[in-house]
N, C-alpha and C positions, 0 to 999 in steps of 0.2 A: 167230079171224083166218084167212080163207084164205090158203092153203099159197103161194099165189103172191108175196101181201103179206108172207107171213111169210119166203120166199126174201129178197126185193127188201133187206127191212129188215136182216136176218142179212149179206146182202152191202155193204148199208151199213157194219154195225159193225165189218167185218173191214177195208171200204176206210179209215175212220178213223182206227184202231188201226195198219195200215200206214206211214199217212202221218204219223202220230205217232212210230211207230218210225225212220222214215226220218229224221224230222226231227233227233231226237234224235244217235244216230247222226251224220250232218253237221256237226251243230256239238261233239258232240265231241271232246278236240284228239287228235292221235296221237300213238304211243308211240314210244319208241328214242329218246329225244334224248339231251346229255350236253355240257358243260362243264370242264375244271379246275379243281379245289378247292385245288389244293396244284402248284405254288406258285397262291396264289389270282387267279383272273379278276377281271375286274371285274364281269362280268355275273352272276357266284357271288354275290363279296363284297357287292355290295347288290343282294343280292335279301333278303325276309325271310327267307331260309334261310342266309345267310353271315356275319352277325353284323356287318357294317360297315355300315350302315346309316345309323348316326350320325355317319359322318364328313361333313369339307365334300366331298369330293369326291363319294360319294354321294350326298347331299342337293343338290348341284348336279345331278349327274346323274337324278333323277328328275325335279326339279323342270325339266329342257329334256327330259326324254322323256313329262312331263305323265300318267306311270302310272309304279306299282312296279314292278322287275322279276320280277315273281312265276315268271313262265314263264321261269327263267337257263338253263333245258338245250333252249330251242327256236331256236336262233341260227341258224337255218340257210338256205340256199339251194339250190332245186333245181335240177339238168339244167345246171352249171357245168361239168361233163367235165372238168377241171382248166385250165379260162381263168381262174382266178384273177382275174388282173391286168387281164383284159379284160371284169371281168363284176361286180369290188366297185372303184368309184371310189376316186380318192386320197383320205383324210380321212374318209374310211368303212370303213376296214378292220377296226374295232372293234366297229362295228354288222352288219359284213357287207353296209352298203346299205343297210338295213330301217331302217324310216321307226319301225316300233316299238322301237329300240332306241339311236335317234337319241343318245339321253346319255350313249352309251360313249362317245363319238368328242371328247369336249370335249380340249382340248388343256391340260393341267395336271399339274402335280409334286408334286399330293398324294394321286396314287390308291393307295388302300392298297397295299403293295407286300410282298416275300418278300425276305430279305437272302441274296443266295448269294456262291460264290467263285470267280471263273475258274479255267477251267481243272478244274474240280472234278466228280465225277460227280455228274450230277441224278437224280431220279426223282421224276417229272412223276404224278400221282395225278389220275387223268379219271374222273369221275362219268359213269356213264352209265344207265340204266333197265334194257335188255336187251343184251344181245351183237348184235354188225353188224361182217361183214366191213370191213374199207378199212384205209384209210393214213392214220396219221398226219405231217405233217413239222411240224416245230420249226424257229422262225427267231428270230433275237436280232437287234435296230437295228442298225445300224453303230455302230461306235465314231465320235465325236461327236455322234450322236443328240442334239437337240433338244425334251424334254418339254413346252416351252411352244409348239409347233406341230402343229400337224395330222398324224396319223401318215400316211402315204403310199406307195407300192409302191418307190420310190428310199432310205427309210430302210433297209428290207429286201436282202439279200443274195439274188443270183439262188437260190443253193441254197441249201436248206435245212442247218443243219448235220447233224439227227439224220432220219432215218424210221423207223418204226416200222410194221410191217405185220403187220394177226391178231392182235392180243395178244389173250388170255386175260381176259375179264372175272372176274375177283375181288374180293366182296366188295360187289358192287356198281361196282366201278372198274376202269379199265384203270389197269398201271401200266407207265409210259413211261421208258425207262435210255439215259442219253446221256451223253458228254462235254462239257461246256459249256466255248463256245471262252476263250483264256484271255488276249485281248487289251481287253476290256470295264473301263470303271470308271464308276461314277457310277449313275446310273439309267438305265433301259432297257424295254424292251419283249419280252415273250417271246410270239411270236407264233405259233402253232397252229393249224392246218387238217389238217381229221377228213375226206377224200373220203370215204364210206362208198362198197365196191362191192355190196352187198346192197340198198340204195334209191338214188337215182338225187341225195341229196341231200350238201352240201358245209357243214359246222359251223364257224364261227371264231370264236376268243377273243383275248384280249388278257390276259396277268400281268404286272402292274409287276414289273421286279425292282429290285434295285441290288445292285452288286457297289463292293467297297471301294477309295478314291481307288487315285492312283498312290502317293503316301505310302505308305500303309498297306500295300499289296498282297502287297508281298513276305512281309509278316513272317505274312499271312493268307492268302493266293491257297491254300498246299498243305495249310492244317491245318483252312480253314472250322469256325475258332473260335467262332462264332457273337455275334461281339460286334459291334454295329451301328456305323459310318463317317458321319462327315457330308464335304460335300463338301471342307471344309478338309486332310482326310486325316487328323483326330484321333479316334481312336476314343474309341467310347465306354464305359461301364459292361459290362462282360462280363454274355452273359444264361443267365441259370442253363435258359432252353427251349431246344426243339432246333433244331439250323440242317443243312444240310444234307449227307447222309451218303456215302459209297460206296455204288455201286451194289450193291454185293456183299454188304453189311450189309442187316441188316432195315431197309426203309424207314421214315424217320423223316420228320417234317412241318418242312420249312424255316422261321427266323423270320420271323412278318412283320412288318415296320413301317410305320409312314405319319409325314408330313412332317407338322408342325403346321401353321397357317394363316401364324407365323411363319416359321418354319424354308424356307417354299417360297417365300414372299418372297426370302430371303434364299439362296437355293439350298441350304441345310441340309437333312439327313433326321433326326426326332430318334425316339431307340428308343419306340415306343408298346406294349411291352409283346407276349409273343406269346399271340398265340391258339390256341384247342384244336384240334385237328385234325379237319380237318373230314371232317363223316361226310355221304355220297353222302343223295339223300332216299328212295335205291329201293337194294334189294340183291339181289343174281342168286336170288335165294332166293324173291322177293316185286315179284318185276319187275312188277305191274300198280300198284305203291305211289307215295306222291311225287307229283309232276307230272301224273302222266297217272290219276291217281285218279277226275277227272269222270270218263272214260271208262267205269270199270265202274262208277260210281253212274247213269250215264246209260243203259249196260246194263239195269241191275237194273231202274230203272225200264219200260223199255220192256217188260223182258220181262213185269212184273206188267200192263203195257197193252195185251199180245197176250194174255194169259192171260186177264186180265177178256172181251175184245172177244171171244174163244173160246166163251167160258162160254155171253155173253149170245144169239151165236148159234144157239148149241144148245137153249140154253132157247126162244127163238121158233120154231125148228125144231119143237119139240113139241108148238106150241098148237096 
C-alpha cells in the first residue's frame, strides 16, 4: 500500500475512534448528585434503590412519570443562583420543574413518610456520590399544610429553619443536625435545597414527615418515643425500631411509616413497620460507584476503542 494511502487510512481510524469516544462520553450521565435517605425522599424511596417501590404512592408516581426513578440523586437544576421561587413553579417543587420527575409532585397522604417529634433534634442523612461545596437549607410546611394539594412556595416559610454549609461528606452521606420547629402536627413536608457553590447546580427533594396530633404531643413532642400517631391523636403500638435521636447521640434512622390506601382516605396514618436504614448507593471511598457507574463503563469502553483505532494505525503505518 502506498505510504500516502496508508497515512489517509490510519487518519481515518484515529477520526472514528475519536468520534466514538466523544460520543460516548456525551451521553454519559455526570457525577456529584445526592438526595435524602433518612428521613426518606421521595425520589429515594421509589427508586429501585429505596425499597418503597410497592407502595400506592409509588406505583402512582411512576406510573404519571411514565419511567422509574432510577437516577433519585440527579434532581437537579442549573445556573438557579438561589431564585428558587422564581425559577421552580408552584406545584413543582418536588420535581424541581423537570418534566422527568413529574410523579413527585402528585398531591396525596400516602407518600411513604418518617415519624418525628417537634420540637426535637433531627439529623437529616443526604446521600451523595462525591463531596461539593454549598448550602443546605431545610424548610418544614406551615402548620395547616394541606397533603391533598399541590405543594407550592406559600406552604413554605420565607426562611428556612435550619442551614447547613460544608458539611463533611461521611460514609458516603452528609449528615445535616437541626432543631425541628416545635409547633407542627399531622403530616408535612420537609423540604430541602442543596445550592452546590462548586457547580453552578441547585438539588431538591421533598420527605414526608408526620409529627404526632395535638392529643398526643405533649406526652411525646420531648421523648420521640417512637410510637406512630394517627390523626385522631391515638397512638399506636410502640415500635421496637428507631425513631428519631439527639443531635449529640450517634445518628440513628427515624421511623418510617405510610398511610394505607385506607387510612388516607380516612386521614389516618397506620404504622407500616420500619425499614432498614438506608445505605447511600456510592461511598466517599468508591465515589465513581452507584448512579454514575455508566460513566466509567463508558470510559472503559472508549478507552479499549482509542487503544484498538491506535494499534490499527500503526499497523498500516508499517505496510
Amino acid at each position: 500500500m502506498p505510504r500516502t494511502t496508508a497515512h489517509r487510512t490510519a487518519a481515518l481510524a484515529v477520526s472514528v475512534t475519536s468520534s466514538l469516544l466523544l460520543g460516548m462520553w456525551a451521553a454519559a450521565p455526570a457525577v456529584a448528585h445526592g438526595a435524602p435517605t433518612d428521613p426518606v425522599s421521595r425520589v429515594y424511596g421509589c427508586s429501585p434503590d429505596g425499597g418503597e417501590t410497592g407502595t400506592a404512592a409509588c406505583r402512582a408516581a411512576v406510573a404519571a412519570n411514565g419511567s422509574p426513578f432510577t437516577a433519585w440523586d440527579n434532581l437537579r437544576v442549573a445556573n438557579v443562583n438561589g431564585r428558587d421561587r422564581q425559577t421552580v413553579p408552584d406545584g413543582e417543587l418536588c420535581s424541581g420543574g423537570l418534566p422527568a420527575y413529574r410523579g413527585l409532585d402528585l398531591a396525596r397522604a400516602d407518600w411513604p413518610s418518617t415519624r418525628l417529634a417537634p420540637g426535637a433534634s433531627l439529623t437529616m442523612r443526604y446521600a451523595s456520590t462525591i463531596p461539593h461545596t454549598g448550602t443546605f437549607k431545610l424548610y418544614l410546611t406551615k402548620p395547616g399544610y394541606d397533603p391533598a394539594k399541590p405543594l407550592t412556595w406559600s406552604d413554605l416559610p420565607e426562611k428556612p429553619f435550619a442551614e447547613v454549609t460544608d458539611p463533611t461528606l461521611t460514609n458516603g452521606a452528609y449528615r445535616l443536625r437541626a432543631t425541628l420547629p416545635s409547633d407542627r402536627t399531622g403530616r408535612h413536608v420537609l423540604y430541602t435545597i442543596w445550592q452546590n457553590s462548586s457547580t453552578p447546580d441547585t438539588y431538591y427533594s421533598c420527605s414526608d414527615v408526620v409529627f404526632p396530633t395535638a392529643k398526643s404531643s405533649g406526652a411525646q413532642a420531648g421523648a420521640g418515643s417512637g410510637s406512630a400517631t394517627n390523626d385522631s391523636g391515638e397512638s399506636a403500638a410502640p415500635s421496637p425500631t428507631k425513631s428519631a435521636e439527639p443531635a449529640k447521640s450517634a445518628p440513628q434512622s427515624p421511623t418510617r411509616t405510610e398511610s394505607s390506601p385506607t387510612a388516607a382516605h380516612s386521614g389516618g396514618h397506620t404504622e407500616a413497620g420500619a425499614a432498614p436504614e438506608s445505605t447511600p448507593v456510592a461511598s466517599a471511598a468508591d465515589s465513581d460507584s452507584g448512579p454514575s457507574t455508566p460513566a466509567v463503563a463508558g470510559g472503559a469502553a472508549a478507552v479499549l476503542l482509542l487503544t484498538g483505532g491506535a494499534a490499527l494505525a500503526l499497523r498500516l503505518r508499517r505496510r
